[in-house]
C-alpha positions as CSV (number, residue, x, y, z in Angstrom):
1,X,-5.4,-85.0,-98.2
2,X,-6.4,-82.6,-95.1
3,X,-2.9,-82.3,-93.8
4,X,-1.8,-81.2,-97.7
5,X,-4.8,-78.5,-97.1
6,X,-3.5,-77.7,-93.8
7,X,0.2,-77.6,-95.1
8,X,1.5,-80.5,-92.9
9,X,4.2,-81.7,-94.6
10,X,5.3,-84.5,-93.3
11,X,3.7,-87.3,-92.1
12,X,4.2,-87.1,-88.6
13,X,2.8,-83.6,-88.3
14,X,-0.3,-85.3,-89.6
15,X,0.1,-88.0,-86.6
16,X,0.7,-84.6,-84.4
17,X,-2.4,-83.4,-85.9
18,X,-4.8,-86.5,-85.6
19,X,-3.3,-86.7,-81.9
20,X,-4.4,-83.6,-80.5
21,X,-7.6,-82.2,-79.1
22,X,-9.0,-81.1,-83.0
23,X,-9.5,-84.7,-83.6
24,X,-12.6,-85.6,-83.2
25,X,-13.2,-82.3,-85.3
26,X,-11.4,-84.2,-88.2
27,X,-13.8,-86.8,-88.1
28,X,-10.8,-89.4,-87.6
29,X,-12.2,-92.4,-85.1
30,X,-8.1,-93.5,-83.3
31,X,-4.9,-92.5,-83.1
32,X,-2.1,-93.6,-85.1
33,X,1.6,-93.4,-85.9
34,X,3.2,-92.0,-89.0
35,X,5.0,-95.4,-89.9
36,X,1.2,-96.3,-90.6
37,X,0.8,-93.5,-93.3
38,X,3.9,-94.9,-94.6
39,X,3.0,-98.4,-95.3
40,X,-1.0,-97.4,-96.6
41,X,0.1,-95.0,-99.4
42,X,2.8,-97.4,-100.3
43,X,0.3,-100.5,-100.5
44,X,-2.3,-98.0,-102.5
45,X,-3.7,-98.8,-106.0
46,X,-3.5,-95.0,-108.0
47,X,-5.7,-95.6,-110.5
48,X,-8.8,-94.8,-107.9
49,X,-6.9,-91.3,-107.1
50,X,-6.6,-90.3,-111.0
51,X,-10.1,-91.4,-111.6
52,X,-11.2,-89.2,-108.8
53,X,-9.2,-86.3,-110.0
54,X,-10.4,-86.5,-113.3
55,X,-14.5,-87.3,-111.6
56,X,-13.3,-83.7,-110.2
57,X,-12.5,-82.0,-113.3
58,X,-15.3,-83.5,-115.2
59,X,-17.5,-82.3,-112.5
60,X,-15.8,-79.1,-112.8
61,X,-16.8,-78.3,-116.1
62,X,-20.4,-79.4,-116.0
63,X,-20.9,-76.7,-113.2
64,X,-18.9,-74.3,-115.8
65,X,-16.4,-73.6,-113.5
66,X,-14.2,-72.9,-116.8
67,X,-16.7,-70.3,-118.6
68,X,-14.6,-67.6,-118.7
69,X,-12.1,-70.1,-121.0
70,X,-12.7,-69.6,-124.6
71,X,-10.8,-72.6,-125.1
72,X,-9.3,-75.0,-122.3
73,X,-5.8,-76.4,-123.0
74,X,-3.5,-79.0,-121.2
75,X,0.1,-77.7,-120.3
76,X,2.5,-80.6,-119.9
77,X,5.7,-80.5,-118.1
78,X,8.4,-82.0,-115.9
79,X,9.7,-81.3,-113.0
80,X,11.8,-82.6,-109.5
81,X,10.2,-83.5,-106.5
82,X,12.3,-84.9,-103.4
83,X,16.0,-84.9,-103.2
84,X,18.1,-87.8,-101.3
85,X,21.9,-88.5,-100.7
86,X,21.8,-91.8,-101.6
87,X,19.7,-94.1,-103.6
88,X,16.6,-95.5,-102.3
89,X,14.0,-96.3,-104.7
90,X,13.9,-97.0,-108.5
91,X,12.3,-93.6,-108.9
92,X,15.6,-92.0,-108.0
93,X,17.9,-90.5,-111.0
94,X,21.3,-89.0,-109.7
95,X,22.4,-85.3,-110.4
96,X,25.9,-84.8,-110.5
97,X,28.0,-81.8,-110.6
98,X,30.0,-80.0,-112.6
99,X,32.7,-82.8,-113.0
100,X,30.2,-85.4,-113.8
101,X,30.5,-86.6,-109.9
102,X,27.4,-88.2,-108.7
103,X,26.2,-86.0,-105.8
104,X,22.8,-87.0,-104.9
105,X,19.6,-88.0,-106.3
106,X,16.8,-87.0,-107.4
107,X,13.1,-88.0,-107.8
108,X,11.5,-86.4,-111.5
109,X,7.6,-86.9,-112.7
110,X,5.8,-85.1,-115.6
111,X,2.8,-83.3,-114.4
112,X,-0.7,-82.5,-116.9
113,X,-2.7,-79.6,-115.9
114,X,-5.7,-77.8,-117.3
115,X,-4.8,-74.3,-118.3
116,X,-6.1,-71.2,-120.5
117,X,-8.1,-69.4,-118.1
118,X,-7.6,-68.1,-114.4
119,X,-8.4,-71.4,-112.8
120,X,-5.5,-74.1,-113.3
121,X,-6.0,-77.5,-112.3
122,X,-3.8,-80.5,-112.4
123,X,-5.0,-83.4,-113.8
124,X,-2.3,-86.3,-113.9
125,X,1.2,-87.1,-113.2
126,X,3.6,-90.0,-114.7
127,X,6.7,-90.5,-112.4
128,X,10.0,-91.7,-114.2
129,X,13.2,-92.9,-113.2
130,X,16.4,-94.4,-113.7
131,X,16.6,-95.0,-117.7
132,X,13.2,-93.4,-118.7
133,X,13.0,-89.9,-119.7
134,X,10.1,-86.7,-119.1
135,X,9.9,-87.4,-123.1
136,X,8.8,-91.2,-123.0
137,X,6.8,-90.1,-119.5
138,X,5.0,-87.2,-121.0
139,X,3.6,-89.5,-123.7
140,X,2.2,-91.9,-121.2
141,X,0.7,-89.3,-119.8
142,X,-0.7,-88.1,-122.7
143,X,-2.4,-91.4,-123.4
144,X,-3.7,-91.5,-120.1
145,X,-5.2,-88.0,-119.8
146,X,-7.2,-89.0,-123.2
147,X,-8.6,-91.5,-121.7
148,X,-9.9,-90.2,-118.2
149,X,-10.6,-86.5,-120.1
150,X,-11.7,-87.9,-123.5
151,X,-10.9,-85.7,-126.6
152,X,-13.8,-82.8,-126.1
153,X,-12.1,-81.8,-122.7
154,X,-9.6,-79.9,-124.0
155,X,-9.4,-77.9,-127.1
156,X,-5.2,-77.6,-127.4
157,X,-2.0,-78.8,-125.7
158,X,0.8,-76.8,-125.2
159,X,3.9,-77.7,-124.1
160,X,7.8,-76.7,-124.0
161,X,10.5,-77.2,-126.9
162,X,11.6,-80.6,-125.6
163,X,8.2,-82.0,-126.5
164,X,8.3,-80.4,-130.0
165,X,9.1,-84.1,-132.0
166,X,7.2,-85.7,-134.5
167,X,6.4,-88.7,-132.4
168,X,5.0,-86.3,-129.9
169,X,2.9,-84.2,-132.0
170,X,1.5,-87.3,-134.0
171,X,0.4,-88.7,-130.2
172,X,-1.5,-85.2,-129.7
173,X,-2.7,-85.2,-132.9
174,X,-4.5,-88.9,-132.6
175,X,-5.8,-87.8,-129.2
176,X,-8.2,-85.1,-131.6
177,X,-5.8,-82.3,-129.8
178,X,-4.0,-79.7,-131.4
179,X,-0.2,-78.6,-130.0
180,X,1.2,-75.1,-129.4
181,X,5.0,-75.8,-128.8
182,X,7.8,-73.7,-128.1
183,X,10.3,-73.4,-131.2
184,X,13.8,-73.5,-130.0
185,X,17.4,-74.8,-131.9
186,X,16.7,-78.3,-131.2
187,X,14.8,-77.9,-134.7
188,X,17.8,-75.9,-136.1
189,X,16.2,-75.6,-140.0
190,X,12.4,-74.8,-139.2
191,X,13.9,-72.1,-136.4
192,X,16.6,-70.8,-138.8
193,X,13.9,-70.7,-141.7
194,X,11.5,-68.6,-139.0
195,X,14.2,-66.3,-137.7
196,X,15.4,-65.5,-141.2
197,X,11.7,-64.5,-142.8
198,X,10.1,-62.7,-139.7
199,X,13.7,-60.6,-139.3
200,X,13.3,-59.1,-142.9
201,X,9.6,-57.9,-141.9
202,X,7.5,-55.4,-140.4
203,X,5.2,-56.9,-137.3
204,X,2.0,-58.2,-138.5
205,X,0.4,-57.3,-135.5
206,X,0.8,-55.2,-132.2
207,X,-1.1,-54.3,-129.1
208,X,-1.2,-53.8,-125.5
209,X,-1.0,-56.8,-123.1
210,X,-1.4,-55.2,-119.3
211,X,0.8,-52.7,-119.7
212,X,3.2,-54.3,-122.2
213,X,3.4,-53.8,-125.8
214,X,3.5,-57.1,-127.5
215,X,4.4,-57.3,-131.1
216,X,3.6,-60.8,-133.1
217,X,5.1,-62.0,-136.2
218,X,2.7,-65.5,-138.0
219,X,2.9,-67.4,-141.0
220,X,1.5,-70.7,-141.4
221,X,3.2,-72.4,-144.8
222,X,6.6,-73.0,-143.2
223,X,7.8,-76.8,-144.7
224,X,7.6,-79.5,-141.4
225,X,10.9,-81.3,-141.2
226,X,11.1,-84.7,-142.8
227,X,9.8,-87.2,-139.8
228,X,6.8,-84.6,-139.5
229,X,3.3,-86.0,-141.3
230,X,2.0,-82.2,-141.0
231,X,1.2,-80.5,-144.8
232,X,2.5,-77.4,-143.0
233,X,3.7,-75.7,-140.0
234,X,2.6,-72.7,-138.4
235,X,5.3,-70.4,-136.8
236,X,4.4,-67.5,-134.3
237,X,6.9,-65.4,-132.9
238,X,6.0,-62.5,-130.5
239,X,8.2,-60.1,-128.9
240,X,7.3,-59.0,-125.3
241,X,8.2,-55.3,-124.1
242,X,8.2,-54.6,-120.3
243,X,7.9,-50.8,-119.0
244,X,11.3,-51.6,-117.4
245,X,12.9,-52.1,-121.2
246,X,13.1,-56.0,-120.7
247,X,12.3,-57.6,-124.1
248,X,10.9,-61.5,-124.4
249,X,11.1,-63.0,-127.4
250,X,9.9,-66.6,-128.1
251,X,9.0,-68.8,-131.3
252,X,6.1,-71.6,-131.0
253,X,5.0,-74.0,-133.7
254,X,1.6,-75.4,-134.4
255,X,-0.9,-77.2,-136.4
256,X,-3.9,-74.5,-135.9
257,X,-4.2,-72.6,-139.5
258,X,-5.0,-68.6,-139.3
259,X,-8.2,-69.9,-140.1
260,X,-8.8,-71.8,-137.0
261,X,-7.2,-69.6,-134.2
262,X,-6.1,-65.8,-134.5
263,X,-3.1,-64.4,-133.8
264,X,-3.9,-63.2,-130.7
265,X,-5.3,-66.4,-129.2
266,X,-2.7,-68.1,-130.3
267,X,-0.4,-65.6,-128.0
268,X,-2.6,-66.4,-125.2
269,X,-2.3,-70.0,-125.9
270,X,1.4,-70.2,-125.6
271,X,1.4,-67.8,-122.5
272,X,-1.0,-70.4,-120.9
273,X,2.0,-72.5,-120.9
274,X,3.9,-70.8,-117.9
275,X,0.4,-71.1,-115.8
276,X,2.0,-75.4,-115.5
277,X,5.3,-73.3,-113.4
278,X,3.5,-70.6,-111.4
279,X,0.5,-72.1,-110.3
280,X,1.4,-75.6,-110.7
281,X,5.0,-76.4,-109.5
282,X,5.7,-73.0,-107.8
283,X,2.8,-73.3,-105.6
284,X,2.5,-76.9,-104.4
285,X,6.7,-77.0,-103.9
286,X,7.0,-73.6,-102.0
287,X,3.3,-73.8,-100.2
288,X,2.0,-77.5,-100.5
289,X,5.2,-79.2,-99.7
290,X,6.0,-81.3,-103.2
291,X,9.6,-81.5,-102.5
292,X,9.3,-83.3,-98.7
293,X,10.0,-86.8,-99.2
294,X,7.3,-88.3,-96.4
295,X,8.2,-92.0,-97.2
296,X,10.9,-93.1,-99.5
297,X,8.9,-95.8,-101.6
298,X,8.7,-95.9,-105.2
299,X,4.4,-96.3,-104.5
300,X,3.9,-94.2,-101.4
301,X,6.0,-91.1,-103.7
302,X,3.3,-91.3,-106.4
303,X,0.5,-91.5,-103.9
304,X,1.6,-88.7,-101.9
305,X,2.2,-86.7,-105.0
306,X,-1.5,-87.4,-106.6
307,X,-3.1,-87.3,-103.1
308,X,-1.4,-83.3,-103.2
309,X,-2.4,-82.5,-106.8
310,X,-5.8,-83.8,-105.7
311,X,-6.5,-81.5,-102.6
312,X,-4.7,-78.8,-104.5
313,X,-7.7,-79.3,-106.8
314,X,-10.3,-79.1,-104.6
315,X,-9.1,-76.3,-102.4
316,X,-8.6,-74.0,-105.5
317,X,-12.1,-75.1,-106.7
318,X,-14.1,-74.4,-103.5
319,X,-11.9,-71.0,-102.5
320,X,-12.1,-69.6,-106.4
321,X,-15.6,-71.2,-107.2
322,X,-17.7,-71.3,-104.6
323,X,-16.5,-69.1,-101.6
324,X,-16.7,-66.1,-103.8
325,X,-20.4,-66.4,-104.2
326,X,-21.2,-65.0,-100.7
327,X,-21.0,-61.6,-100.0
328,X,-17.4,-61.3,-98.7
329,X,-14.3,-61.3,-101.2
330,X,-12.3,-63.9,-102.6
331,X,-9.9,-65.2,-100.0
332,X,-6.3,-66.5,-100.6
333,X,-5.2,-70.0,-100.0
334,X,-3.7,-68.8,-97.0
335,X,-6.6,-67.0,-95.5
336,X,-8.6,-70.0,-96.2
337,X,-5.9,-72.3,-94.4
338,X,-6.3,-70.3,-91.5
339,X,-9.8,-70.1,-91.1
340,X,-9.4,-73.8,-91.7
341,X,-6.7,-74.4,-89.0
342,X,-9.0,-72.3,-86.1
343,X,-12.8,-73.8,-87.2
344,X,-10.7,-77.1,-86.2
345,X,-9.8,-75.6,-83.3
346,X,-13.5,-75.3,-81.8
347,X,-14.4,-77.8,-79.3
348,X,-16.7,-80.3,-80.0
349,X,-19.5,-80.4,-77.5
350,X,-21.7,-83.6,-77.2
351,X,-25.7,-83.1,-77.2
352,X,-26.9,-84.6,-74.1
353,X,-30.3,-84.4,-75.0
């Protein structure tokens, strides 16, 4: 879990690491080779590791590290993590090209992360492979995330069109949760019914987000579809203008009424979805190593992968929650790493008295 803090990537940096003269400032007692981070993680049990992430985000919240949340929400999502040439595991799916031609594999997992404010923490991942799918995944996960969270944890899930199915949203809603989920054409009559009304009217509401001019549309007594067990569906659109000219424009369904949730939290509910992309996947893949395959093992993968959501945890809750409480700034991850990387570097002298 030190090496992900310390960005080594692989696992024999981390043998390079426990090798040199920093050691005994790592508090680790021997030497030893790579190979033997290779077999541990992929002998490991993972229930321990999700307990103790969600220990951290229970912990978390008692010391109201999420106070400046008015509500706290869980963004699900799925994304790829390693890439091989040739099959290895039963966690690896092939990609193939345009002509359907099997060109390599792929490892895919869904990942769970607490969202709505500016602190975003993962909480749980659910790997899937050959002949399972980020659908039947992200329900597992869902289950499981109830369980370790419990139901007064979060206040809303949001999640991305694919997600938007009956089965899905009757899963959320038995977990006590609430769903904000993005509208798209793969419910062709609900988004049809949506773009028809809200094109024939007047905004209902405009403001200034930053310095972009957001325009929402809401109506909450659109009919659900026919495997749906809601009364009614709620349908937001909001149209996004940059200072460049770029216009976004998105749809998102839910089962909060205008009497719960506003129309402007419920915009700042469905933009807590792309908090799972930028501060979840971005950063551990381009800064935390997510995509480095240290041991190809269907166990030591899903280890390695809740071991780095785990210090990614940690590291964002003691550099955004507690070093900022001393008289100095808040530092970024990669001032903190380096600070990190030369207090390691400080010889360790021995007390002869």
């Amino acid at each position: 879990m030190l090496g992900t803090i310390l960005r080594q990537w692989t696992f024999a940096a981390i043998e390079d690491l426990v090798g040199s003269k920093a050691r005994r400032n790592l508090s680790v007692s021997r030497r030893f080779g790579d190979d033997a981070l290779g077999y541990f993680t992929a002998r490991l049990d993972p229930a321990p590791t999700r307990t103790a992430l969600a220990a951290v985000l229970h912990r978390a919240k008692r010391n109201k590290a999420f106070e400046d949340c008015r509500f706290v929400g869980l963004a699900i999502d799925g994304t790829t993590g390693g890439r091989r040439r040739k099959q290895g595991c039963p966690l690896c799916r092939p990609y193939r090209n345009a002509q359907k031609e099997i060109t390599g594999y792929r490892h895919h997992f869904v990942l769970a992360a607490v969202v709505g404010g500016d602190l975003v923490l993962p909480a749980d991942i659910e790997p899937y492979g050959s002949g399972d799918s980020e659908y039947a995944a992200g329900k597992r996960l869902l289950h499981r995330v109830r369980e370790n969270l419990g139901a007064r944890f979060i206040d809303y899930v949001v999640v991305d069109g694919e997600f938007a199915t009956a089965p899905f949203l009757h899963a959320a809603g038995e977990a006590g949760w609430p769903v904000v989920a993005r509208l798209k054409e793969n419910l062709p009559e609900l988004f049809k019914a949506a773009e028809r009304r809200f094109g024939s009217q007047p905004p209902h509401l405009v403001f200034r987000d930053g310095t972009d001019r957001v325009e929402i549309w809401d109506a909450d007594d659109f009919d659900p579809w026919e495997s749906l067990e809601w009364e009614t569906v709620r349908v937001m659109r909001y149209r996004q203008h940059k200072p460049d000219g770029t216009v976004v424009e998105a749809y998102w369904l839910t089962d909060f009424s205008s009497k719960q949730i506003n129309r402007r939290c419920l915009y700042a509910m469905a933009k807590s979805r792309w908090h799972i992309e930028n501060q979840g996947f971005n950063d551990a893949k381009n800064r935390y190593g997510l995509k480095h395959i240290r041991h190809h093992h269907e166990r030591s993968l899903l280890m390695v992968w809740l071991l780095t959501w785990l210090a990614l945890t940690l590291e964002r809750l003691y550099r955004l929650r507690y070093l900022h409480r001393g008289s100095h700034a808040v530092r970024s991850a990669i001032k903190l790493l380096r600070v990190l990387v030369l207090g390691l570097s400080i010889p360790v002298v021995d007390d002869s008295t």
